[in-house]
C-alpha positions in Angstrom: 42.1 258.3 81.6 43.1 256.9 84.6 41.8 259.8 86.4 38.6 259.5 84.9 37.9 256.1 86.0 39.0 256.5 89.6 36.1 259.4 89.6 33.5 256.5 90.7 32.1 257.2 93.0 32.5 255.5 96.7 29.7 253.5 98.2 27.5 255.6 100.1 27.9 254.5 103.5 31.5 255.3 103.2 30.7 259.1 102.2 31.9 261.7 104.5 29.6 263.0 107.1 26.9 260.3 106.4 26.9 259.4 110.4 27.0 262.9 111.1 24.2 264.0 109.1 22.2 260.6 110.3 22.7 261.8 113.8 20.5 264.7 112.9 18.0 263.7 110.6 14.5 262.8 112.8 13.2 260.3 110.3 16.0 258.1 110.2 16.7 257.5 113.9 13.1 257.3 114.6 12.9 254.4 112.0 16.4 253.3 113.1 14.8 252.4 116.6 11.8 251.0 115.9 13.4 248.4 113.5 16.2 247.7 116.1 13.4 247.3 118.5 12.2 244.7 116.0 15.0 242.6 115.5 16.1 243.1 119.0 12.3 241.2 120.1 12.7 238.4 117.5 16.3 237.8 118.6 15.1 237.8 122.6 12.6 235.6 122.0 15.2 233.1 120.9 16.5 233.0 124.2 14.0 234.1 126.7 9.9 235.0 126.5 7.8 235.5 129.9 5.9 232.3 129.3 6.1 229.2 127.0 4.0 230.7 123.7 3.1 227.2 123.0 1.5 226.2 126.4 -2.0 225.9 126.2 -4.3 226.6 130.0 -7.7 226.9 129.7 -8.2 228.0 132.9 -6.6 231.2 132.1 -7.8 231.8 128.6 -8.8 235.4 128.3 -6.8 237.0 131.9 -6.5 241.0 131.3 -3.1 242.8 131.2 -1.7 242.4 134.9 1.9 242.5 136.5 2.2 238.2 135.7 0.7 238.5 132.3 1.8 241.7 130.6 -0.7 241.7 127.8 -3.1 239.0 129.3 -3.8 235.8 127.7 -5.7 234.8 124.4 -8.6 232.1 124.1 -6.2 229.6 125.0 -4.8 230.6 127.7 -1.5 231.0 125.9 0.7 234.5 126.9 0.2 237.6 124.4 3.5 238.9 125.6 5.3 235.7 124.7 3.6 234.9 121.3 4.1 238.5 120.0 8.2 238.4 120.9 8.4 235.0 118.7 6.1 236.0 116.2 8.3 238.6 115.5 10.9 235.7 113.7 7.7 235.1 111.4 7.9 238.4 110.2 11.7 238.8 110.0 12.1 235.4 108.4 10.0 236.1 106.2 10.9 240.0 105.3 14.7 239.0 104.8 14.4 235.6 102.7 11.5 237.1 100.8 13.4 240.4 99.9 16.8 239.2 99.3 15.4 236.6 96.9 13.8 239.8 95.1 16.7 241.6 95.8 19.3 238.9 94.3 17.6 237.5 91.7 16.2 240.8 90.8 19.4 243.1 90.5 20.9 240.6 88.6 18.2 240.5 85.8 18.0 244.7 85.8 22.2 244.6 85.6 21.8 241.8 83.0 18.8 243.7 80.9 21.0 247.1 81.2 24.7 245.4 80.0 22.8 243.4 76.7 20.1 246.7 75.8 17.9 245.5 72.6 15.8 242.2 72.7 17.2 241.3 76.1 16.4 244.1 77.6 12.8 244.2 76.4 12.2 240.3 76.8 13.1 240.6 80.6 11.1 243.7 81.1 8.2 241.9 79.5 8.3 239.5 82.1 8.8 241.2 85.0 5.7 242.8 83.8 3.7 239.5 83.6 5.1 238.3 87.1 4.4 242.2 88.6 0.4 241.5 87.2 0.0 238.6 90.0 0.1 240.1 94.0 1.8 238.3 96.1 -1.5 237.3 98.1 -2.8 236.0 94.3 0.5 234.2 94.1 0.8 232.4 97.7 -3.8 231.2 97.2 -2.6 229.5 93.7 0.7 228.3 95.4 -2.0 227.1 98.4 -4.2 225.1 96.2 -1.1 223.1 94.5 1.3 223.1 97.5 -0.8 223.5 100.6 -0.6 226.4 103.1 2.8 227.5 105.5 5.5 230.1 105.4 7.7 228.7 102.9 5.2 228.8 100.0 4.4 232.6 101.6 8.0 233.2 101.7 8.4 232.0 98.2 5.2 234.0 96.8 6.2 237.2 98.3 10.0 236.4 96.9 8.5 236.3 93.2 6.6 239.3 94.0 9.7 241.0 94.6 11.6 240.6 91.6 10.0 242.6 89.0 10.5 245.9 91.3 14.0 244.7 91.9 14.4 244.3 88.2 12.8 247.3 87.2 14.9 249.8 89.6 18.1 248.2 88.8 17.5 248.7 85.0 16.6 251.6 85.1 19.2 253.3 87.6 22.1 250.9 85.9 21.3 252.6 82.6 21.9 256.2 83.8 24.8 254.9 85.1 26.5 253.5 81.8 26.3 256.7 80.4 28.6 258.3 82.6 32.2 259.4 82.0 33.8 256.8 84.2 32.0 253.8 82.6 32.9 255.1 78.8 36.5 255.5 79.8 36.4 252.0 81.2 35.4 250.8 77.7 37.7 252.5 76.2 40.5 250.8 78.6 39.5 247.2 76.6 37.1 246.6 80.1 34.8 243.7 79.4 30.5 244.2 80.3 30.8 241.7 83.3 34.0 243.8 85.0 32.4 247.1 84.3 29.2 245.6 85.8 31.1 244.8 88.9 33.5 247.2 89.7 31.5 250.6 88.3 27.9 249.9 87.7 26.6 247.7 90.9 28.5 250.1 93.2 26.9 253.1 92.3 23.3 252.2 92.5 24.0 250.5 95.6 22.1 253.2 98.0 18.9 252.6 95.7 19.1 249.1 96.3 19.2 249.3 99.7 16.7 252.0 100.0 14.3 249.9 98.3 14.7 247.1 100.5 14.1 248.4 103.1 10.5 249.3 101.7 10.2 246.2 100.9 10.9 244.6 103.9 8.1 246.8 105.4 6.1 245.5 102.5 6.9 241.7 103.2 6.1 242.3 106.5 2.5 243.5 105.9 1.8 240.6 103.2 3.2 237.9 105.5 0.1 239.4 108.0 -2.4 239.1 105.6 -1.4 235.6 104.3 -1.7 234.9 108.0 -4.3 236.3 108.7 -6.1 234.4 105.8 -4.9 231.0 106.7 -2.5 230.8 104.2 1.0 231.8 106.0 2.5 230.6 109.7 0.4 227.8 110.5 -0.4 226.7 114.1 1.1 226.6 116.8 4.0 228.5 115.5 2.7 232.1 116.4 2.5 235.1 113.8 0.3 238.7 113.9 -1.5 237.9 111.6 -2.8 235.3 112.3 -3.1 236.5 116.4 -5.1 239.0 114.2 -7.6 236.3 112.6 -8.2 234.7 116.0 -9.0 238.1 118.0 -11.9 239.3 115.6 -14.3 236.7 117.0 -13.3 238.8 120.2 -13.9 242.4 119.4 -16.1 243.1 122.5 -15.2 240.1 124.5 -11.3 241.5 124.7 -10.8 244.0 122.3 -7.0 244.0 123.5 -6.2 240.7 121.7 -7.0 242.7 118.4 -4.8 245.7 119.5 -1.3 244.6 120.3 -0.5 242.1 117.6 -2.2 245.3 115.1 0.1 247.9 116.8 3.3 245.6 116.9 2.5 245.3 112.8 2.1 248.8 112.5 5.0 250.0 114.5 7.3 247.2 112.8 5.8 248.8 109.1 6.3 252.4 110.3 9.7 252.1 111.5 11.2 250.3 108.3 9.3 253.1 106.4 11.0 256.1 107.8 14.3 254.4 108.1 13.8 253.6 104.1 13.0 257.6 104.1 15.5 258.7 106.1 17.9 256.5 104.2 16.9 257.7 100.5 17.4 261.4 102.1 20.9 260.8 103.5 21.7 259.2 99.8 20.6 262.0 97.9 20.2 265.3 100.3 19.0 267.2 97.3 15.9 265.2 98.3 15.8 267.0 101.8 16.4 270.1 100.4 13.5 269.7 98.5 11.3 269.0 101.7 
């Protein structure tokens, strides 16, 4: 028996040739990239940005691109270059808290609905279901009107958002997991539902987890823009995309560029976490690039 429950198996990122087969699939290391080039902006902006993203001149509100002002300046005279680099914390602020509270309150309700089965199982399903019926833009104008606009209640919108997917993925991959040979000899060994949880069933569905967090954060990332964009996220002066977004549509023909770079940093940020979710979910399981 004891052979049967050391059959587990390890956590993904500890397979053999994971980094080797990484190396060589496109997807991944394309998203890899772009998301380190996304977190590597965010933390540079902590330390250094051309200009001060806060400093208002209006005496050189609206300069083109040119070799002092990279991007040019918006209707304020404030530096594009400079307000894109810190806006990129916005988005990562918000992607990580907004995701991991998905991601931790989430998993445990899907572990918690698998372990119990019968009324517990269908009571928390039922809910997520209720909570998955409200968007997360819905959620954060309602959370507006009581609380009044900024990141946190965005944050905290997008975050209940999250959990129902969470919820519903754990469930459903912890359940094919109790079935297996492993788990039934653990029972058999006197091995209580919280221990099994622990030591058999979180570790195996760890790669989905992670694979759908990452889609998530891509997913975060777009709402935070839109919340922004609507008034209802990052509020003045802290920069964000979004909102960079919102003020450079009065400007389409004036300076179309104002529109274009905080758009193409959003879609380049959303692109890379994509593939690197892709790439990820095909290093997990190669039966799913073999099926490409």
């Amino acid at each position: 028996m004891s052979a049967v429950l050391d059959s587990a198996p390890l956590a993904p990122l500890r397979g053999q040739g994971f980094w080797q087969r990484a190396r060589r699939h496109p997807s991944f290391l394309i998203g890899l990239v772009l998301s380190a080039l996304l977190l590597l902006a965010a933390g540079l902006s902590f330390f250094w940005t051309p200009f001060n993203p806060y400093d208002v001149d209006m005496g050189l509100k609206l300069l083109p691109p040119d070799a002092h002002h990279w991007l040019g300046t918006d209707p304020y005279g404030r530096d594009v270059a400079s307000q894109l680099l810190v806006g990129a914390r916005a988005s990562i602020a918000v992607g990580v808290i907004a995701v991991g509270i998905g991601l931790v309150i989430g998993t445990a309700l899907g572990l918690f609905a698998s372990a119990r089965r019968g009324w517990v199982e269908e009571a928390i399903m039922r809910g997520s279901d209720f909570v998955f019926a409200f968007p997360a833009i819905l959620s954060a104008i309602m959370m507006t009107a009581v609380f009044g606009p900024g990141m946190v209640n965005a944050i905290i919108a997008i975050g209940i958002y999250n959990i129902p997917t969470f919820a519903r993925i754990t469930r459903a991959s912890a359940n094919a997991v109790w079935g297996r040979e492993y788990v039934l000899a653990a029972r058999a060994c006197g091995k209580g539902g919280l221990a099994i949880t622990l030591e058999h069933v979180l570790p195996n569905i760890l790669s989905v987890l992670i694979v759908q967090a990452t889609i998530r954060f891509a997913i975060a990332i777009l709402a935070e823009a839109a919340l922004s964009y609507l008034g209802l996220g990052t509020q003045p002066p802290q920069p964000s995309w979004g909102r960079m977004l919102s003020e450079a549509q009065t400007l389409m023909f004036q300076a179309p560029l104002l529109a274009v770079f905080p758009g193409l940093a959003i879609a380049l940020a959303v692109l890379g976490l994509n593939l690197l979710g892709d790439g990820l979910r095909d290093l997990f399981d190669p039966r799913l690039a073999r099926k490409r």
